[in-house]
C-alpha positions as CSV (number, residue, x, y, z in Angstrom):
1,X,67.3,-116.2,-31.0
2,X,65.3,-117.3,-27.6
3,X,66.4,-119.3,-24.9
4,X,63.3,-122.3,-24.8
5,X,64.7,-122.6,-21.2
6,X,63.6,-119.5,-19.7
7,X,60.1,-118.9,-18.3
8,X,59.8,-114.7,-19.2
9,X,57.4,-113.7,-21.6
10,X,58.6,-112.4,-24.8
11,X,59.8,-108.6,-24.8
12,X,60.2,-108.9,-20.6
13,X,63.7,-108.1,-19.7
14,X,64.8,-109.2,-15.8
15,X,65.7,-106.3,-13.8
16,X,69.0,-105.9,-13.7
17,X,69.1,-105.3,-17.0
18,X,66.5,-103.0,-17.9
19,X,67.6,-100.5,-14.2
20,X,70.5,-99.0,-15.8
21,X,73.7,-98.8,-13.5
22,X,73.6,-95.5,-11.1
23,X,76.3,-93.1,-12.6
24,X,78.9,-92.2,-9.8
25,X,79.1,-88.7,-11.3
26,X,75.7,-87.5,-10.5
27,X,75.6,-89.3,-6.8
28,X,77.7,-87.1,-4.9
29,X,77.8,-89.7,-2.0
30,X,79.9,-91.7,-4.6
31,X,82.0,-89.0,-5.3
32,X,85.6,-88.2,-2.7
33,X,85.3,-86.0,-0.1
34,X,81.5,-85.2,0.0
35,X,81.4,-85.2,3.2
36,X,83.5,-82.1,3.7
37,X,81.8,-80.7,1.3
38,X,78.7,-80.9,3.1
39,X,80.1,-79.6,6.6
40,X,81.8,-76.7,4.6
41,X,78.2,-75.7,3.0
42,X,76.4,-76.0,6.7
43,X,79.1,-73.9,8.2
44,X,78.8,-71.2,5.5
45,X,75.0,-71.4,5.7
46,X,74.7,-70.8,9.5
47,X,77.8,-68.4,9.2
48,X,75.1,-66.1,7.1
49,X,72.8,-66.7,9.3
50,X,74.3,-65.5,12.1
51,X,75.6,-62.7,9.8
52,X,72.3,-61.6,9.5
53,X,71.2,-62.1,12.8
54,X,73.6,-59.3,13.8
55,X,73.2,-57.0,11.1
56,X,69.2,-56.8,12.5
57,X,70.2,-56.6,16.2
58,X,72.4,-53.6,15.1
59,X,69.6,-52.0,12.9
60,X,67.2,-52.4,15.6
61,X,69.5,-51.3,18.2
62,X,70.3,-47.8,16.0
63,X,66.8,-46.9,15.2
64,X,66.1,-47.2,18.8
65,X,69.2,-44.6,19.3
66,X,67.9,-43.0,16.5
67,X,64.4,-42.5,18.2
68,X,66.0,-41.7,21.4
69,X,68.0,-38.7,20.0
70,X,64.9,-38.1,18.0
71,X,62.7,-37.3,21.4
72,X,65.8,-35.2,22.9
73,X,65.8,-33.4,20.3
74,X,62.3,-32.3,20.2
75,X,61.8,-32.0,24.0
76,X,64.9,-29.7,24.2
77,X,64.0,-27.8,21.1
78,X,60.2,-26.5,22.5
79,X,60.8,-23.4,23.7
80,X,59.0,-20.8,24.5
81,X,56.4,-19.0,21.9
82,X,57.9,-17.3,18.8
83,X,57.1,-14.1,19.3
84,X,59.7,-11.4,19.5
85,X,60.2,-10.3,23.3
86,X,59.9,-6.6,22.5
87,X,56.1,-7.4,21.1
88,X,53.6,-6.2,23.4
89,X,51.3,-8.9,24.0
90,X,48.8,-11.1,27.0
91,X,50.4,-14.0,28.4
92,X,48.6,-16.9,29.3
93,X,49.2,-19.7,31.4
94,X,46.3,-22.5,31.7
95,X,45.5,-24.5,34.8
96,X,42.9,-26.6,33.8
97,X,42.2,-30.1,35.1
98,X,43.1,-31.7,38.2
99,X,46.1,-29.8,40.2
100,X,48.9,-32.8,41.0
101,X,52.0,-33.8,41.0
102,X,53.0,-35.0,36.7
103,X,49.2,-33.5,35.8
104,X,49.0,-30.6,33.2
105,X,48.2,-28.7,36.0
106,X,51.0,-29.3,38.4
107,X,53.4,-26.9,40.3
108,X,56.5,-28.1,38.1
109,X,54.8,-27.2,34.7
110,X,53.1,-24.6,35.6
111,X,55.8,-22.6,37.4
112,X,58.0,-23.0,34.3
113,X,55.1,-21.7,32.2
114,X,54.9,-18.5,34.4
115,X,58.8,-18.2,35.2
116,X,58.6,-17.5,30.7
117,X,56.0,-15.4,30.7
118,X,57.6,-13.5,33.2
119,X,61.1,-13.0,31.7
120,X,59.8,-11.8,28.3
121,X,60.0,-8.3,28.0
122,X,56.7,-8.1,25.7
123,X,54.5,-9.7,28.2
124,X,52.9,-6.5,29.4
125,X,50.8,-8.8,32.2
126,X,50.0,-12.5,33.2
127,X,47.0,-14.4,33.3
128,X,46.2,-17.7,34.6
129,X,43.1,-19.3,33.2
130,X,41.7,-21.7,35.3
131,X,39.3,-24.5,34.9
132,X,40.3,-26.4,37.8
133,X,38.3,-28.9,40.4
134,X,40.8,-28.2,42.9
135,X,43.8,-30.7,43.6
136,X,47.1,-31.2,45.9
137,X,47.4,-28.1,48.8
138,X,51.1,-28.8,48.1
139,X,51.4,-28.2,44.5
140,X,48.7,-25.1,45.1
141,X,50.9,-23.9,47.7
142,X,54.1,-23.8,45.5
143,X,52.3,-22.3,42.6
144,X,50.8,-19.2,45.3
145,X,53.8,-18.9,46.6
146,X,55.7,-18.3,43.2
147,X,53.3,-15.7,42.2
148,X,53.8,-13.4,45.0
149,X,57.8,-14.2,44.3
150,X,57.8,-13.7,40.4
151,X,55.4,-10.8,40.6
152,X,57.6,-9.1,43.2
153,X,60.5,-9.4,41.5
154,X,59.1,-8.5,38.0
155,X,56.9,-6.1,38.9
156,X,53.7,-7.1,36.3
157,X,50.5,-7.6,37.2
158,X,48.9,-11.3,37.4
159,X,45.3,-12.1,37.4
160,X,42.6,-15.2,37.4
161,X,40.6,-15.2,34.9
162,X,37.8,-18.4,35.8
163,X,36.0,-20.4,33.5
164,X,33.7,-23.2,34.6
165,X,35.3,-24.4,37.6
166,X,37.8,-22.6,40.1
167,X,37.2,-25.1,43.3
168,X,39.6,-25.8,45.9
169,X,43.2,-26.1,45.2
170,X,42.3,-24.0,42.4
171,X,41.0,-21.1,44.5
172,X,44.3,-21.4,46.9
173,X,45.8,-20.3,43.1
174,X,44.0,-17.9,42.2
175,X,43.6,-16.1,45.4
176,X,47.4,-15.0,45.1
177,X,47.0,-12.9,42.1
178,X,46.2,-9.3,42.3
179,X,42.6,-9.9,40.3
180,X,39.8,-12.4,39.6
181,X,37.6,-12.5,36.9
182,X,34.8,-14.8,36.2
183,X,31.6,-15.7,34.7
184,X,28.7,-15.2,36.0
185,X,27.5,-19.4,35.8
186,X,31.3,-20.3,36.9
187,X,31.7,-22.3,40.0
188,X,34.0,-20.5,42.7
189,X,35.3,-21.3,46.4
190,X,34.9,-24.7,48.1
191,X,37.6,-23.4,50.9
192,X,38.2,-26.3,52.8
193,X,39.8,-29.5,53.3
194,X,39.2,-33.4,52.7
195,X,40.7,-36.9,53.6
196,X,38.5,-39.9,52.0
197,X,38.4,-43.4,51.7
198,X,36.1,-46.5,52.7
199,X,35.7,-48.5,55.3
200,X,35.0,-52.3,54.8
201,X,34.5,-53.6,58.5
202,X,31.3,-54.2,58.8
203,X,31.3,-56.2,55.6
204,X,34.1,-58.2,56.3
205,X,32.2,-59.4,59.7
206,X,28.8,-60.6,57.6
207,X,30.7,-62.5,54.8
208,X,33.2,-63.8,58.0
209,X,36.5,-62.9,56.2
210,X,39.3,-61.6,58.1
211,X,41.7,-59.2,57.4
212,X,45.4,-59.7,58.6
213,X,47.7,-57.0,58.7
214,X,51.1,-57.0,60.5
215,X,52.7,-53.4,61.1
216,X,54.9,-52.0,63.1
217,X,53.8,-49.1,65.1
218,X,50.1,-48.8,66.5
219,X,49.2,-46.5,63.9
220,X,50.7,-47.3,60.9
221,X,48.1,-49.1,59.4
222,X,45.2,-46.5,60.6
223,X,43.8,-45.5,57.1
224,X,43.6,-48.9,56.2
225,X,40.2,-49.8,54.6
226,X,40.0,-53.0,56.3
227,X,40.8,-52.3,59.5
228,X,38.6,-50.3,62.1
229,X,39.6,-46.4,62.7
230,X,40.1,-45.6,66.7
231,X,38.9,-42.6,68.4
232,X,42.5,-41.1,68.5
233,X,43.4,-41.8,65.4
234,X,40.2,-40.4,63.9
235,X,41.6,-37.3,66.3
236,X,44.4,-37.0,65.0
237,X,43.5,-36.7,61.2
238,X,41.0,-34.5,62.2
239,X,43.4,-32.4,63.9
240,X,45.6,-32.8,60.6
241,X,42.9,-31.4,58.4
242,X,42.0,-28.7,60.8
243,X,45.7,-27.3,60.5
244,X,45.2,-27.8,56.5
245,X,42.4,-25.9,56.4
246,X,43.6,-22.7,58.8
247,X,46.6,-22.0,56.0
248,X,44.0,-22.3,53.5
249,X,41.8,-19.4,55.2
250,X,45.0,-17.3,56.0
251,X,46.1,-17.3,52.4
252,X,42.9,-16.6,50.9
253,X,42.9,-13.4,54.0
254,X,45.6,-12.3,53.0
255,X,45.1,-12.7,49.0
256,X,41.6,-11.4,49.1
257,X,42.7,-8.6,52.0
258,X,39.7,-6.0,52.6
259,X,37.7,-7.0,49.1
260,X,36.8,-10.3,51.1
261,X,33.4,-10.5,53.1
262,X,35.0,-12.4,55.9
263,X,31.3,-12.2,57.6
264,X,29.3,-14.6,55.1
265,X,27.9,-17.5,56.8
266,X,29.9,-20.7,55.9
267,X,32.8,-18.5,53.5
268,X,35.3,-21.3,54.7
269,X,33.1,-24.3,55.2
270,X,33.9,-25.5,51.8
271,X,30.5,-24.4,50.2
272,X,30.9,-23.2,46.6
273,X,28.9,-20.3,44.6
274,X,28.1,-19.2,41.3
275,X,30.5,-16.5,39.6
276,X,28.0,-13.9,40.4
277,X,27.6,-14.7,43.9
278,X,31.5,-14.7,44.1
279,X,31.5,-11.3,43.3
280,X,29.6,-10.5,45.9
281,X,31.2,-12.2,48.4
282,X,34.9,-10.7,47.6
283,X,35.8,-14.0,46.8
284,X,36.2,-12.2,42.7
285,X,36.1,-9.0,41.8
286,X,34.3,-8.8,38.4
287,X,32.8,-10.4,35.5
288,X,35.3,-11.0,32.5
289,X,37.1,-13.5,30.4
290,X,40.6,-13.7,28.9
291,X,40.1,-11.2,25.4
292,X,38.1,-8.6,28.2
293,X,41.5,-8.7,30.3
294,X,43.7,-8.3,27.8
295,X,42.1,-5.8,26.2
296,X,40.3,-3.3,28.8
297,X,42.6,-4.3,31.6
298,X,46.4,-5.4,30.9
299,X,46.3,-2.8,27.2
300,X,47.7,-5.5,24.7
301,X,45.2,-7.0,23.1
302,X,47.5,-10.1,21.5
303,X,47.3,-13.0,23.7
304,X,49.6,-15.2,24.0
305,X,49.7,-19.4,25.3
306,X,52.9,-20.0,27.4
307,X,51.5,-23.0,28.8
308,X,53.7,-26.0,29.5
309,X,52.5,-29.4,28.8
310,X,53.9,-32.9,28.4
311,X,53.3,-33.9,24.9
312,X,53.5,-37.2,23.7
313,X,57.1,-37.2,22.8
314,X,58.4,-36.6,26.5
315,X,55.7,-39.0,27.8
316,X,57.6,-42.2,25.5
317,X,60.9,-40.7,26.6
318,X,59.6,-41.1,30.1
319,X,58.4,-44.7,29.2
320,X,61.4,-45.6,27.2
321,X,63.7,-44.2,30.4
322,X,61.4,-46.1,33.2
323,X,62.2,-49.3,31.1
324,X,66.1,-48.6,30.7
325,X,66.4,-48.4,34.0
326,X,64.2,-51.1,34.7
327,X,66.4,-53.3,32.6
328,X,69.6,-51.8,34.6
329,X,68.2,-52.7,37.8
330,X,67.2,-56.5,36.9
331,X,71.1,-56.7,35.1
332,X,72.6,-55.8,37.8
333,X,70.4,-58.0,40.5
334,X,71.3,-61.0,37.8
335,X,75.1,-60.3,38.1
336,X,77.2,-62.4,40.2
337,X,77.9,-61.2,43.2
338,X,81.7,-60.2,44.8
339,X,82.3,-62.5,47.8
């Protein structure tokens, strides 16, 4: 039965009575204690979190240990070629690039490659096969002076053998051993000694900029590109290089002894000359390559690579060390200090 009083239209219910009432049960904000509820699931939830955050940092942190051991490992394990001492064999040590301190070709790998090759008891003879545009008089120096030690005290011949290039500190090598052999087209000598750089003076005054330097000592700033190069200091390195050069000469004397033809027109002016021409001039003494000399020459045809070389293993242990200790340093720069 309808109310003639009210105003809806028939079938329209008001509002509050078609919503149906909002259930406590499924509101949790109605229900006791939801609020602790809440706080309890937020604290377990970043408690995982930070679970997990830990268990990566300690994953990451062993596979990094895990790499590290990894790369000891394998550096410590290269050793020298399998091949039993007691087989006669050729053993060869390449010097091939530019001669410097942590090159292929420096003193410190090179020295260890020959130091092998002389201790095994197969290696009937040594040769060092160089393709080399010369390098560091230092690291040359230690390298000669090895091979007059290690051949004395092992008693087994050593020779050059040259392919394209033996320039330089390269020739300061090679003229230590008892031999040389080369190719007729290789390129051989270059006895002398150089200082470069530029000089940006002259420039500096056209575009007007000025250079400032602050040293202490006169001279300390003479090789400066930016600054002008006195009369006496120009001396002085002159003098330097002349000093250079003589122990250059007296090794190569005293390498080459009576085979060199110390009379040649510009031997020690640094000119260079072609294998044959080498020949010639004493500065080699025949025409051969490595499977010639271990054949006709040293009597054991197998031949034999001792050479050392950084691989790409001790290069990211070198990397991964320069950045621990980096890290070391700025920790303990960051830590408080003791007053």
């Amino acid at each position: 039965m309808t109310d003639p009083h009210r105003t809806e239209p028939e079938g329209f219910e008001p509002f509050e009575r078609a919503t149906p009432a909002r259930s406590s049960r499924n509101d949790p904000t109605q229900q006791p204690g939801w609020e602790r509820a809440t706080l309890e699931r937020l604290a377990f939830a970043s408690l995982r979190e930070q679970q997990a955050a830990r268990r990566w940092k300690t994953f990451v942190r062993l596979s990094w240990l895990a790499f590290f051991i990894f790369l000891v490992w394998f550096v410590v394990s290269r050793g020298s070629p399998t091949t039993a001492k007691t087989t006669a064999h050729t053993a060869v040590v390449e010097i091939k690039g530019e001669i410097a301190n942590g090159a292929d070709a420096s003193a410190e790998f090179v020295v260890a490659a020959m130091k092998t090759a002389f201790e095994d008891e197969g290696a009937k003879g040594i040769v060092l096969l160089i393709n080399s545009p010369g390098g560091s008089p230092v690291q040359a120096g230690i390298i000669n002076d090895e091979i007059r030690r290690l051949r004395a005290k092992y008693n087994k011949p050593v020779y050059a053998v040259v392919e394209e290039t033996c320039a330089s500190a390269a020739y300061y090598i090679a003229a230590a051993t008892d031999k040389v052999f080369v190719d007729k087209a290789s390129i051989v000598g270059s006895i002398g000694v150089l200082m470069d750089g530029f000089g940006f003076t002259g420039l500096m005054e056209k575009v007007g900029v000025e250079r400032r330097l602050l040293t202490a000592g006169e001279n300390k700033g003479f090789l400066d590109p930016f600054s002008p190069m006195s009369d006496s200091q120009r001396a002085h390195a002159q003098q330097m290089l002349d000093q250079i050069h003589a122990q250059f000469i007296d090794v190569v004397k005293k390498g080459r002894g009576d085979r060199l033809k110390t009379g040649t027109p510009g031997l020690f002016s640094g000119l260079f000359w072609s294998g044959q021409q080498a020949v010639d001039l004493g500065l080699a003494d025949q025409l051969g390559n490595v499977d010639f000399v271990a054949r006709e020459v040293i009597k054991a045809e197998d031949v034999i690579d001792y050479t050392r070389r950084e691989n790409v293993a001790e290069k990211l242990a070198k990397k991964f060390g320069a950045a621990l200790g980096d890290a070391s340093v700025r920790a303990m720069r960051s830590a408080p200090a003791l007053r």
